[in-house]
Short mmCIF file of the C-alpha atoms (twelve columns), coordinates in Angstrom:
data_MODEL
# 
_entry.id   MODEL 
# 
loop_
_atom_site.group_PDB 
_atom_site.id 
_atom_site.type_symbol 
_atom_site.label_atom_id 
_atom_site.label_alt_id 
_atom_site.label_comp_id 
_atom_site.label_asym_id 
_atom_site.label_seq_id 
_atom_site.Cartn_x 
_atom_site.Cartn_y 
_atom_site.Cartn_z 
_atom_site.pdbx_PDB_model_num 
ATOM 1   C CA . UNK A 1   0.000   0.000  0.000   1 
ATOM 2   C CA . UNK A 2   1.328   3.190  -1.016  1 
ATOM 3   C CA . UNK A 3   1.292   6.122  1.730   1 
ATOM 4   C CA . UNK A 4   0.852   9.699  1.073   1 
ATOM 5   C CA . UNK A 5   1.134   13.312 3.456   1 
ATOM 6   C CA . UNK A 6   -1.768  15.405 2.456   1 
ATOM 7   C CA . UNK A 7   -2.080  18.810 4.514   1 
ATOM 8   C CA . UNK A 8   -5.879  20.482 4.198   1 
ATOM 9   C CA . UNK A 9   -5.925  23.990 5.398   1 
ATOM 10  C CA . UNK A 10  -9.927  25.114 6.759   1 
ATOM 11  C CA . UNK A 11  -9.906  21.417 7.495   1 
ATOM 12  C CA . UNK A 12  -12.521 21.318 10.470  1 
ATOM 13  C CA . UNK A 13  -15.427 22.164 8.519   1 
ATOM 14  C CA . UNK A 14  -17.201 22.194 4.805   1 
ATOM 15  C CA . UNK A 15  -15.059 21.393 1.795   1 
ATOM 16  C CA . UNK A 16  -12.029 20.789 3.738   1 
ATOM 17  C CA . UNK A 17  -13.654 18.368 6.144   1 
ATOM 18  C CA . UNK A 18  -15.407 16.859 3.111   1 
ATOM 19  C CA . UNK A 19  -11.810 16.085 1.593   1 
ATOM 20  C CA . UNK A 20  -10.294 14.708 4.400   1 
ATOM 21  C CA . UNK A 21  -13.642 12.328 4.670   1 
ATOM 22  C CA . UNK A 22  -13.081 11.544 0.729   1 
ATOM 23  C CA . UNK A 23  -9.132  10.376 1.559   1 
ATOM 24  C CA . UNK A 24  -9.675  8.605  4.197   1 
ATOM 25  C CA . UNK A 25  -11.996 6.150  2.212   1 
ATOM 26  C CA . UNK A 26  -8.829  5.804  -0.380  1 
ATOM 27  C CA . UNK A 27  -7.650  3.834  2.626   1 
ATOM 28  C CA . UNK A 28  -9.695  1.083  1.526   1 
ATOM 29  C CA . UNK A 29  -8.643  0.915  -1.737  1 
ATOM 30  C CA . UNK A 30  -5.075  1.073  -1.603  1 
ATOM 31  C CA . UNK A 31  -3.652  4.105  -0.692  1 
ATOM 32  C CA . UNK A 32  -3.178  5.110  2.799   1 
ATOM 33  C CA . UNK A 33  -2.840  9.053  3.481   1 
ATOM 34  C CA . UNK A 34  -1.832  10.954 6.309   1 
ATOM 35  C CA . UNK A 35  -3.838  13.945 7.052   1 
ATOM 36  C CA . UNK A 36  -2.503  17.170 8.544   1 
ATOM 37  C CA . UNK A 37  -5.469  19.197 9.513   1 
ATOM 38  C CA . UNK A 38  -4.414  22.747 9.134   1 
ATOM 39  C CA . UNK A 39  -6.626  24.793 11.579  1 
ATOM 40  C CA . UNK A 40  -6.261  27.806 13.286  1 
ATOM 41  C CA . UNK A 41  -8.724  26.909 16.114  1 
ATOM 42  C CA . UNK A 42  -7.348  23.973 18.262  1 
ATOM 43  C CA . UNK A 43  -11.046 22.891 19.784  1 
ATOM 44  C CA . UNK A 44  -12.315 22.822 16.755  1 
ATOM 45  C CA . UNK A 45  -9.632  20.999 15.468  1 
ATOM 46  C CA . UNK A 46  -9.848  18.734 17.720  1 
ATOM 47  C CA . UNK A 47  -13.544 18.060 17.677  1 
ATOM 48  C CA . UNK A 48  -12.568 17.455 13.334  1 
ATOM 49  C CA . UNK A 49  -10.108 15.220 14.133  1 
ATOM 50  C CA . UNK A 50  -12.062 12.859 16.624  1 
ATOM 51  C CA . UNK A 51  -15.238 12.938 14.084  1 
ATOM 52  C CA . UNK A 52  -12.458 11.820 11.685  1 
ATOM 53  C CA . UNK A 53  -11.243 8.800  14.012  1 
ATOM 54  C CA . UNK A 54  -14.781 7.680  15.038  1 
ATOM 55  C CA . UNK A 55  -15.615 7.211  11.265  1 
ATOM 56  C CA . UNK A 56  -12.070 5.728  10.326  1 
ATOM 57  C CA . UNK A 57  -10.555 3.987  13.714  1 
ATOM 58  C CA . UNK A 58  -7.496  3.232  11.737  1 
ATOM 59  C CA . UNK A 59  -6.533  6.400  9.933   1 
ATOM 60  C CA . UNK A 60  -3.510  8.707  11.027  1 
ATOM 61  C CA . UNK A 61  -4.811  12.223 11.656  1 
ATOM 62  C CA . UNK A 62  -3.198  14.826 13.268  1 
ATOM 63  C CA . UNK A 63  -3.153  18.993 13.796  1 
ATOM 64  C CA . UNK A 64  -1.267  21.699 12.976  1 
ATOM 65  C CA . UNK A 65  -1.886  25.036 14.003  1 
ATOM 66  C CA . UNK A 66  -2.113  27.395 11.222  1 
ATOM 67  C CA . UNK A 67  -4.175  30.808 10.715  1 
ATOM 68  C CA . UNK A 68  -3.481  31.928 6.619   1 
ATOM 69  C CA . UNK A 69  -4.672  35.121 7.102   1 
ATOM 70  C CA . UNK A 70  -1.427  35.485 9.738   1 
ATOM 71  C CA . UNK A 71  2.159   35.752 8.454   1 
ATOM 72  C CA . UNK A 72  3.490   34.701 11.060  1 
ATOM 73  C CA . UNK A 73  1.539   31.992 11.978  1 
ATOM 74  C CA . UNK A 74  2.219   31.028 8.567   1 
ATOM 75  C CA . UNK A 75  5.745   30.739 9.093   1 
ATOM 76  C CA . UNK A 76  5.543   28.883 12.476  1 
ATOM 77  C CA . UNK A 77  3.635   26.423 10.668  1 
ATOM 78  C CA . UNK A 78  5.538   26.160 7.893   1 
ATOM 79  C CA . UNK A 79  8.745   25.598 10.271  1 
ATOM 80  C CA . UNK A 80  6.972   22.917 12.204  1 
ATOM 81  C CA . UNK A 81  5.376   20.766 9.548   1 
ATOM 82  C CA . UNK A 82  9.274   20.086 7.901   1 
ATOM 83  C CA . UNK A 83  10.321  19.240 11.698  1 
ATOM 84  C CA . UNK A 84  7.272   16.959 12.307  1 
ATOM 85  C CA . UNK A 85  6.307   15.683 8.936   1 
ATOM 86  C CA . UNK A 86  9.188   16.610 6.082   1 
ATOM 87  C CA . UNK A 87  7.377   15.121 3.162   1 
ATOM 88  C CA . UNK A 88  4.770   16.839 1.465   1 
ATOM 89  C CA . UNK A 89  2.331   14.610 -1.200  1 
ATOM 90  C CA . UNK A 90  -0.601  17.095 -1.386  1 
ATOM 91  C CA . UNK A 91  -1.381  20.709 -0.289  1 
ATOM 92  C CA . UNK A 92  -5.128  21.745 -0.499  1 
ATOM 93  C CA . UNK A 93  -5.233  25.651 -0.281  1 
ATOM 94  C CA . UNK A 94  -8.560  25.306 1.533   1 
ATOM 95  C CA . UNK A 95  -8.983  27.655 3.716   1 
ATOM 96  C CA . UNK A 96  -11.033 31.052 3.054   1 
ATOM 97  C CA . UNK A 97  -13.256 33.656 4.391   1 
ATOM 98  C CA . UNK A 98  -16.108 35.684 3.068   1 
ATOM 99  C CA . UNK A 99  -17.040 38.134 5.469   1 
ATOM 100 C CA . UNK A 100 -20.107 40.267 5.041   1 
ATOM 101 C CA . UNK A 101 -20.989 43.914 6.243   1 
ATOM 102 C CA . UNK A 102 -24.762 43.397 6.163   1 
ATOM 103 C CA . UNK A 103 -27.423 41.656 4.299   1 
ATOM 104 C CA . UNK A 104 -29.521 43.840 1.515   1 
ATOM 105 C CA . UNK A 105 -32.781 41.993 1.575   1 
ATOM 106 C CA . UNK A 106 -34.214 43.358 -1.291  1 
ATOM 107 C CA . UNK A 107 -31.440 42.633 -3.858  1 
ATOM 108 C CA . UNK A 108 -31.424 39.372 -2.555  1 
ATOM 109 C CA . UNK A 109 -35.414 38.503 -3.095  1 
ATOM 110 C CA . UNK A 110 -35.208 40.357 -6.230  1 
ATOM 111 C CA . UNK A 111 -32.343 38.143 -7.850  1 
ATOM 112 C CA . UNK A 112 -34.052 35.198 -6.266  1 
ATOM 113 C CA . UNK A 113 -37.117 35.439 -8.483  1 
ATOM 114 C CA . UNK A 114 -35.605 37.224 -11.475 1 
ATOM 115 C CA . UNK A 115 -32.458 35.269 -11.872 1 
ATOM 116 C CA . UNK A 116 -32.506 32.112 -9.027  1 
ATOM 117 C CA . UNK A 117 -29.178 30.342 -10.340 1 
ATOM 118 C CA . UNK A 118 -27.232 33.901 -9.932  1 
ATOM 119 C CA . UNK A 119 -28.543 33.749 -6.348  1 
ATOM 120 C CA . UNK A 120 -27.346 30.736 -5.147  1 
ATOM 121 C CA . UNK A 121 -23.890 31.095 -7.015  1 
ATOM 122 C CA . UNK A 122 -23.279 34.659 -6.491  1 
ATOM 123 C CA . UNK A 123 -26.056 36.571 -3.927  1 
ATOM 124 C CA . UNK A 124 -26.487 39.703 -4.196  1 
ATOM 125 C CA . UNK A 125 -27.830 39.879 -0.261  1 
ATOM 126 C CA . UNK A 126 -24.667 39.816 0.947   1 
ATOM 127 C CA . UNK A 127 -22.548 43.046 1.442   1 
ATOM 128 C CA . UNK A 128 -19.334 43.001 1.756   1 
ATOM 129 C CA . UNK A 129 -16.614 45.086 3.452   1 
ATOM 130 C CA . UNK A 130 -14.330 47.785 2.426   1 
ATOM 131 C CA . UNK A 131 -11.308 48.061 3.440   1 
ATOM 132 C CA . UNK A 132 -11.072 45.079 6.324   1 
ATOM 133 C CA . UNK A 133 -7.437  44.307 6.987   1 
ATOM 134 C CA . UNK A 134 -5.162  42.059 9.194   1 
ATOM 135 C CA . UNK A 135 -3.584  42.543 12.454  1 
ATOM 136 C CA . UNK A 136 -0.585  42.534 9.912   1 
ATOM 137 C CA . UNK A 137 -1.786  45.276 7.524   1 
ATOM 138 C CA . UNK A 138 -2.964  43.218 4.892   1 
ATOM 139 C CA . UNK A 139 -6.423  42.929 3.416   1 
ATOM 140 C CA . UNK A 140 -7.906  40.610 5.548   1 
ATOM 141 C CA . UNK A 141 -9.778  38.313 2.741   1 
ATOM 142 C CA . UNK A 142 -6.690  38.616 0.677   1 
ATOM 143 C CA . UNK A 143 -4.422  37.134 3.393   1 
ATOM 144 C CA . UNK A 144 -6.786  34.752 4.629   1 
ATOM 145 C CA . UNK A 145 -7.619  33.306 0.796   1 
ATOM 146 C CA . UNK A 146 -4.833  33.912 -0.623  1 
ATOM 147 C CA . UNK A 147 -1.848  35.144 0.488   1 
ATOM 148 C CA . UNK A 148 -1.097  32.975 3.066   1 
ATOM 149 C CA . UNK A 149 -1.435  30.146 1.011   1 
ATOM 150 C CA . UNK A 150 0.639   31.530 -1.436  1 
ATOM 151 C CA . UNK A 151 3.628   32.088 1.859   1 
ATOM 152 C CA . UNK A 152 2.458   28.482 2.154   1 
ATOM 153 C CA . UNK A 153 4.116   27.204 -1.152  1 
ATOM 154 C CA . UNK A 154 7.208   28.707 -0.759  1 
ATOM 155 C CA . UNK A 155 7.655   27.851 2.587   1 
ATOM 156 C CA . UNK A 156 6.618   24.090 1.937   1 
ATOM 157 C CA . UNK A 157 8.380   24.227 -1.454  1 
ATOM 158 C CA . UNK A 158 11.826  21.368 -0.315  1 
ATOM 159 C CA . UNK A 159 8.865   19.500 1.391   1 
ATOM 160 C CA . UNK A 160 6.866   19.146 -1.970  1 
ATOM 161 C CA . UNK A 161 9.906   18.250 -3.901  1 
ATOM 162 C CA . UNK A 162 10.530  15.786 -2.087  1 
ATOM 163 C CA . UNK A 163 7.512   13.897 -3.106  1 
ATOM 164 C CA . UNK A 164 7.221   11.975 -6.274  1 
ATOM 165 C CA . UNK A 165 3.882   13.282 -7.559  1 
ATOM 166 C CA . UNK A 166 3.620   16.621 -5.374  1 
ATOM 167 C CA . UNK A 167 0.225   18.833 -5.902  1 
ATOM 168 C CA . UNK A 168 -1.198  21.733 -4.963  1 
ATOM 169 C CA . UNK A 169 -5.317  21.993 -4.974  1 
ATOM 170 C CA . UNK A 170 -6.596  24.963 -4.636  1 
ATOM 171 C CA . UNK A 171 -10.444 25.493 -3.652  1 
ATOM 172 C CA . UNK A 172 -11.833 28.166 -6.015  1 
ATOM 173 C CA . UNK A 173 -15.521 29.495 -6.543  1 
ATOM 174 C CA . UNK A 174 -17.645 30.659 -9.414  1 
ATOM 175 C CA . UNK A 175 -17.485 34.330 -8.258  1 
ATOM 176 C CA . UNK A 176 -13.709 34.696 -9.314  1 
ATOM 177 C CA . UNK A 177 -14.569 37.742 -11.180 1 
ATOM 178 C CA . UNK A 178 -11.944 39.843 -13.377 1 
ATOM 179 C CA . UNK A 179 -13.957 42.981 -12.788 1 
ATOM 180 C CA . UNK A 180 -13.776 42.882 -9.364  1 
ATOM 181 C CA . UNK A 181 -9.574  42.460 -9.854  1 
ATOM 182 C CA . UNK A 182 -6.584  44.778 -10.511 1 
ATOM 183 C CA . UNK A 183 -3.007  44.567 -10.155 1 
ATOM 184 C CA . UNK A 184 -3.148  47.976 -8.974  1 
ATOM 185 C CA . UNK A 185 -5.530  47.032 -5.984  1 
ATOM 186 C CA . UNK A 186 -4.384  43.131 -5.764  1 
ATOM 187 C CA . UNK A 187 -5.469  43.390 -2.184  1 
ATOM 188 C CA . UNK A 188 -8.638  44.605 -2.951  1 
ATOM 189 C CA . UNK A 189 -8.743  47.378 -0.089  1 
ATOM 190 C CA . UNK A 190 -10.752 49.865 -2.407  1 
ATOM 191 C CA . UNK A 191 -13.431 47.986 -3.770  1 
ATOM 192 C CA . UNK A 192 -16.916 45.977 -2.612  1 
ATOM 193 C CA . UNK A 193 -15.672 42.598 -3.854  1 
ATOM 194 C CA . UNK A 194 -12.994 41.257 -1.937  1 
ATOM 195 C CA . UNK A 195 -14.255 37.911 -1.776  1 
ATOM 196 C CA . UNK A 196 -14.862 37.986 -5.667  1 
ATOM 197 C CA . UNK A 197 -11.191 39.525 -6.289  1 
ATOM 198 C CA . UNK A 198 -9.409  36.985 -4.313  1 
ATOM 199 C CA . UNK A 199 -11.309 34.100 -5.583  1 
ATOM 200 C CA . UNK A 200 -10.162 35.396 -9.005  1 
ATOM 201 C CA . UNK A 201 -7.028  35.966 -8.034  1 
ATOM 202 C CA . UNK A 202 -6.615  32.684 -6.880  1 
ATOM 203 C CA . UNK A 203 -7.071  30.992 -10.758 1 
ATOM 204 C CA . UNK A 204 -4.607  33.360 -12.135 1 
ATOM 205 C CA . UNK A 205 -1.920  32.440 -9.102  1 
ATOM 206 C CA . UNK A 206 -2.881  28.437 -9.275  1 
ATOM 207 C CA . UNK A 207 -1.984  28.676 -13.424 1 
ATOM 208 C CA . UNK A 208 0.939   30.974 -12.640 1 
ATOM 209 C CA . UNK A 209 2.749   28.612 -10.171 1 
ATOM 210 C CA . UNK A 210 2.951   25.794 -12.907 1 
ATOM 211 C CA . UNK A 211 5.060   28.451 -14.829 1 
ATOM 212 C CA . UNK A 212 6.960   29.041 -11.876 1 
ATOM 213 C CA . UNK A 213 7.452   25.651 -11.030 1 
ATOM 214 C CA . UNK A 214 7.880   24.460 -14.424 1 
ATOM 215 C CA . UNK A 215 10.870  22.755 -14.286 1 
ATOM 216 C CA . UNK A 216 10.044  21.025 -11.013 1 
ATOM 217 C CA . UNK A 217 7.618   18.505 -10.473 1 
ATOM 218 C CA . UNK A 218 5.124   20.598 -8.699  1 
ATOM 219 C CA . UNK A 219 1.658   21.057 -10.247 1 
ATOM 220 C CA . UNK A 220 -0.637  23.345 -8.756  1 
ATOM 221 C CA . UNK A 221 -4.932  22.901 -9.702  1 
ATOM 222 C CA . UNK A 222 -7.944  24.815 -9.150  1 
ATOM 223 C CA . UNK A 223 -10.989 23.344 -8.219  1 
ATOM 224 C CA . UNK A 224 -14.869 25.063 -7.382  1 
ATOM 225 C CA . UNK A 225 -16.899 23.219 -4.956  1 
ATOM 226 C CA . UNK A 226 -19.995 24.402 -5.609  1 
ATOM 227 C CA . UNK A 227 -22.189 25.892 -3.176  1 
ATOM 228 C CA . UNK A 228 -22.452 24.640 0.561   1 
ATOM 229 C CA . UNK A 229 -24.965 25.142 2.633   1 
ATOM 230 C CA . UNK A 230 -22.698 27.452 4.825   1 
ATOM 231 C CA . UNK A 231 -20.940 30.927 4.855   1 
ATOM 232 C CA . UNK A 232 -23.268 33.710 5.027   1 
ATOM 233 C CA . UNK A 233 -26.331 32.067 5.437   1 
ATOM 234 C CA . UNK A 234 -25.039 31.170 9.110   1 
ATOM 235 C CA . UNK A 235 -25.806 34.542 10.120  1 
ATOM 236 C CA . UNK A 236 -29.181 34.198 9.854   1 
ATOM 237 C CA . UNK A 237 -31.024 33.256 13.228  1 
ATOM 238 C CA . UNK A 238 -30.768 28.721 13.714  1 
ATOM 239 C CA . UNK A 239 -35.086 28.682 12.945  1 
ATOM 240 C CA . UNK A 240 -35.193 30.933 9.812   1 
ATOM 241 C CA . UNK A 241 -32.566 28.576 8.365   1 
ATOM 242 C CA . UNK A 242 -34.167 25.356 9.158   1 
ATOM 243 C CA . UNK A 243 -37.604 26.713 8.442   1 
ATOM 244 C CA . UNK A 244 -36.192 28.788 5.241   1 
ATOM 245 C CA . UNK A 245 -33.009 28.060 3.909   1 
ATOM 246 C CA . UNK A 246 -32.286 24.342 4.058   1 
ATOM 247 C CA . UNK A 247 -35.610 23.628 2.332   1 
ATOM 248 C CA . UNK A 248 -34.901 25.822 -0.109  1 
ATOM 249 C CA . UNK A 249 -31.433 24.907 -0.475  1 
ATOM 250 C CA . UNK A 250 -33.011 21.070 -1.778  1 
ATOM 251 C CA . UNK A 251 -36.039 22.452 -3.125  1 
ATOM 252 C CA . UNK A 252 -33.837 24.482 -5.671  1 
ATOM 253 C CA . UNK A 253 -31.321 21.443 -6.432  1 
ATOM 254 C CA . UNK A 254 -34.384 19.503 -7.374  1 
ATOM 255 C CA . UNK A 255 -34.641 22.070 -10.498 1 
ATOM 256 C CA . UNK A 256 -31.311 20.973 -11.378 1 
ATOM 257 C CA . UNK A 257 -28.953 23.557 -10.273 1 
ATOM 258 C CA . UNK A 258 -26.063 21.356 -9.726  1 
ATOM 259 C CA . UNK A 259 -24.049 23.477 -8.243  1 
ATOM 260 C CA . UNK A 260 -26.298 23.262 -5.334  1 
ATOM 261 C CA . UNK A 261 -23.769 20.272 -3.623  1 
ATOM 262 C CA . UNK A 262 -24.767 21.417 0.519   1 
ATOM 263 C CA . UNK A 263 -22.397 19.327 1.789   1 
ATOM 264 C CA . UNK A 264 -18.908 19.469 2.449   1 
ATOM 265 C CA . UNK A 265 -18.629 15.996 1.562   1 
ATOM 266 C CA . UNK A 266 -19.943 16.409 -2.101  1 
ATOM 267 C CA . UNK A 267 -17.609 20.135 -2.421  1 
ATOM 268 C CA . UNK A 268 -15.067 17.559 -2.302  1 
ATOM 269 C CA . UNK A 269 -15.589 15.597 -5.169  1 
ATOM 270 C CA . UNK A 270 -13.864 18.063 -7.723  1 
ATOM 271 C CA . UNK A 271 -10.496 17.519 -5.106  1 
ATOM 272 C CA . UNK A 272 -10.662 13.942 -5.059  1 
ATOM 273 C CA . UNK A 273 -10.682 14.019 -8.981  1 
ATOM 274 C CA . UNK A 274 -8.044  16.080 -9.283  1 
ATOM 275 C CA . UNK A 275 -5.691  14.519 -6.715  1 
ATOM 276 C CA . UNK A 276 -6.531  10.836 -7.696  1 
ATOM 277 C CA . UNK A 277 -6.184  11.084 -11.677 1 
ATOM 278 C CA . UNK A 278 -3.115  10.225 -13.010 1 
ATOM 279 C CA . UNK A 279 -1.371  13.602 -13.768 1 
ATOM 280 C CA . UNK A 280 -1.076  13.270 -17.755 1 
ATOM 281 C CA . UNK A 281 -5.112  13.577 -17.523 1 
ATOM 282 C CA . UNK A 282 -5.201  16.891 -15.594 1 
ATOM 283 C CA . UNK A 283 -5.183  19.932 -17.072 1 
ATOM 284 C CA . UNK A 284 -3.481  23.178 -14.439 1 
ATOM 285 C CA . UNK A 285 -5.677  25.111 -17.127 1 
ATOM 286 C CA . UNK A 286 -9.216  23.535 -16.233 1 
ATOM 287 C CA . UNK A 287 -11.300 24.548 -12.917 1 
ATOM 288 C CA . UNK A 288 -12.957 21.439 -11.869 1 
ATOM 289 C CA . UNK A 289 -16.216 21.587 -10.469 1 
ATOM 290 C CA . UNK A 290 -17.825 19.669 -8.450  1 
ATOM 291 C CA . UNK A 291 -21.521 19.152 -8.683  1 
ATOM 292 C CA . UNK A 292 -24.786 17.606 -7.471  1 
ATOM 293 C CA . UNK A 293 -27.497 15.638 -8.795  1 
ATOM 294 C CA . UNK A 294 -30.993 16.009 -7.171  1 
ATOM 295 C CA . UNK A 295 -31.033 13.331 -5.557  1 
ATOM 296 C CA . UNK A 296 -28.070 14.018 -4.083  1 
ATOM 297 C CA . UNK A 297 -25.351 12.017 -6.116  1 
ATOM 298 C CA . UNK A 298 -21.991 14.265 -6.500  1 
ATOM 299 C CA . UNK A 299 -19.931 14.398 -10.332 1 
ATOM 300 C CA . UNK A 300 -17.375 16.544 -11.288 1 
ATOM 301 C CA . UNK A 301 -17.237 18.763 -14.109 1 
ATOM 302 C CA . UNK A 302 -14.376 20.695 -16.536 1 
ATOM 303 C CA . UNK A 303 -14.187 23.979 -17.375 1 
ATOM 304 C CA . UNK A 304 -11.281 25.538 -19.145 1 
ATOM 305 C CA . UNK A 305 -10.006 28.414 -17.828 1 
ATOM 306 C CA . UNK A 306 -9.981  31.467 -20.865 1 
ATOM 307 C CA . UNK A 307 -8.656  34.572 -19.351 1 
ATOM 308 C CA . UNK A 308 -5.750  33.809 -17.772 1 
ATOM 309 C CA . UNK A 309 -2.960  36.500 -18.947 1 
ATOM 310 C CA . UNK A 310 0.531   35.192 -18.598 1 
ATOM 311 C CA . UNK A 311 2.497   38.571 -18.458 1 
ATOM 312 C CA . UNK A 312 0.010   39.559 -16.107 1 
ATOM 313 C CA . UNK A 313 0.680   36.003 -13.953 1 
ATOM 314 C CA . UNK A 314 4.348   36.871 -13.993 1 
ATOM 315 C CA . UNK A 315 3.591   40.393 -12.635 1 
ATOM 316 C CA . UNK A 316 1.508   38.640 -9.970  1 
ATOM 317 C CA . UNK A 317 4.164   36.125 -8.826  1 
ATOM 318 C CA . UNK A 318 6.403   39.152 -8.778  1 
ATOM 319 C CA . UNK A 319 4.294   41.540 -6.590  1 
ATOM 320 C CA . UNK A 320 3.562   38.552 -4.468  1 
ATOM 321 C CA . UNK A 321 6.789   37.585 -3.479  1 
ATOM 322 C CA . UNK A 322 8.021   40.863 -2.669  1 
ATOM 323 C CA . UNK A 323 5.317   41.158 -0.758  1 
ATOM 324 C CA . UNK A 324 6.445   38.221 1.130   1 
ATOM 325 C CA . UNK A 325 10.535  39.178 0.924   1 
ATOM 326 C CA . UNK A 326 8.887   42.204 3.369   1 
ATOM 327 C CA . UNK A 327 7.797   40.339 6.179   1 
ATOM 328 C CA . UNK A 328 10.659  37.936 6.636   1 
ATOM 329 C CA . UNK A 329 11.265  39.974 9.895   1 
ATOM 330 C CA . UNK A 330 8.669   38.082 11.317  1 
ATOM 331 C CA . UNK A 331 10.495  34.581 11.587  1 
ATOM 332 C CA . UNK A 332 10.839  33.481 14.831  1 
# 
């Protein structure tokens, strides 16, 4: 049985529960992984990594302390993963944020009835802030998707190559939006999008590190797991969701909008794809999605990626690791 070290970021909930669920059964078949929960909570952790054990006895499951929309913590992670674990098989660039600023009620009935697929992938409820940052400075949904993933790589970079197939997967979404992006305003501290920018920022950086990486055997992916029944909708009061949302959650997958997956488990289909297909037939340039029928069965889904810029990739790699030459003061 071959044995593999897969580190999931956002691991104690949604997608990146889902995906440690989804390896865990390859156990059975013939490969055994190792899972690295990457959580910045340590309860919550813990509580993941117990409902992990209870459903697989056998499995080897352990925590590492990590907050991506930290520098710092990145780096202490980073530091004690190659002490604890060295090799690196698989890195799933899980972990994300969407804060919201308010709810517009209106918009949000209004798309519902006018256009009900552009609700549930992209609601137009949800307001989002301007201008959030870090305790480091940074914008905070920009650090937290993106950024500290991307300190992530190239801090984990000797651990991937030391695998013989290493990946990174990186959990995308169908509001990665070009007009919400600019070089000018990568961190998106001036606009309404932030969660939109990153997302789309995060396509352009997955296709951009398989140029940087070229003549390595790193391969970085992008993946969308469709739409969970999580998020923003948690801020609605425990009754109006299960008298409200839930049902209408199902009742709207049973019209056949796919993307409609709920649950973490069935996000993770699209990441199981891409990290159990043979490499030759995976394409860095295709977003897999995964989907839902209505009865609840999950598939996955290509679709090519057609407005990814190169020179504007390079410029991004650029910015982004001067960005991260400037905190190197905060190694321990």
């Amino acid at each position: 049985m071959s044995s593999k070290i897969a580190l999931v970021t956002g691991a104690n909930s949604g997608a990146g529960f889902g995906i440690c669920q989804r390896l865990l059964e390859r156990n059975q078949i013939g490969v055994e992984y190792k899972l690295i929960l990457g959580c910045r909570n340590q309860k919550r952790a813990e509580e993941a990594r117990a409902k992990l054990l209870k459903q697989f006895p056998r499995a080897t499951v352990e925590i590492l302390l990590l907050d991506t929309s930290s520098v710092s913590s990145v780096f202490k992670a980073a530091k004690e993963f190659k002490e604890r674990f060295g090799r690196l098989d698989v890195l799933y660039c899980n972990a994300g944020i969407m804060p919201t600023d308010g709810f517009d009620l209106s918009a949000g009935l209004k798309q519902l009835f006018m256009a009900p697929k552009d609700f549930f992938r992209r609601p137009a409820c949800v307001v989002q802030p301007v201008g959030a940052k870090s305790k480091e400075g940074l914008g905070l949904v920009f650090a937290t998707n993106v950024f500290g993933h991307y300190l992530l790589v190239r801090e984990l970079e000797s651990s991937l190559l030391a695998s013989d197939d290493p990946r990174i997967i990186w959990t995308g979404s169908t509001t990665a939006d070009r007009a919400a992006f600019s070089l000018e305003d990568y961190q998106h501290l001036k606009g309404c999008y932030p969660y939109d920018s990153s997302k789309f920022l995060m396509d352009i950086l997955s296709i951009s590190l398989n140029q940087k990486y070229a003549e390595t055997n790193i391969r970085s992916f992008m993946t969308h797991p469709g739409v969970i029944y999580s998020g923003y909708v948690t801020e609605f009061p425990l009754w109006f969701q299960h008298a409200v949302i839930i049902p209408l959650f199902y009742l709207a997958r049973l019209f056949f909008i796919t993307s409609l997956v709920i649950s973490g488990y069935n996000a993770a289909a699209a990441h199981t794809f891409v990290t159990t297909t043979e490499r030759k037939n995976v394409d860095t340039l295709t977003k897999y999605h995964s989907e839902c029928l209505p009865w609840g069965s999950s598939f996955v889904t290509p679709h090519k990626v057609d407005y990814y810029d190169a020179e504007e990739g390079k410029q991004l790699i650029k910015t982004l690791d001067e960005l991260a030459e400037s905190f190197e003061n905060l190694r321990e």
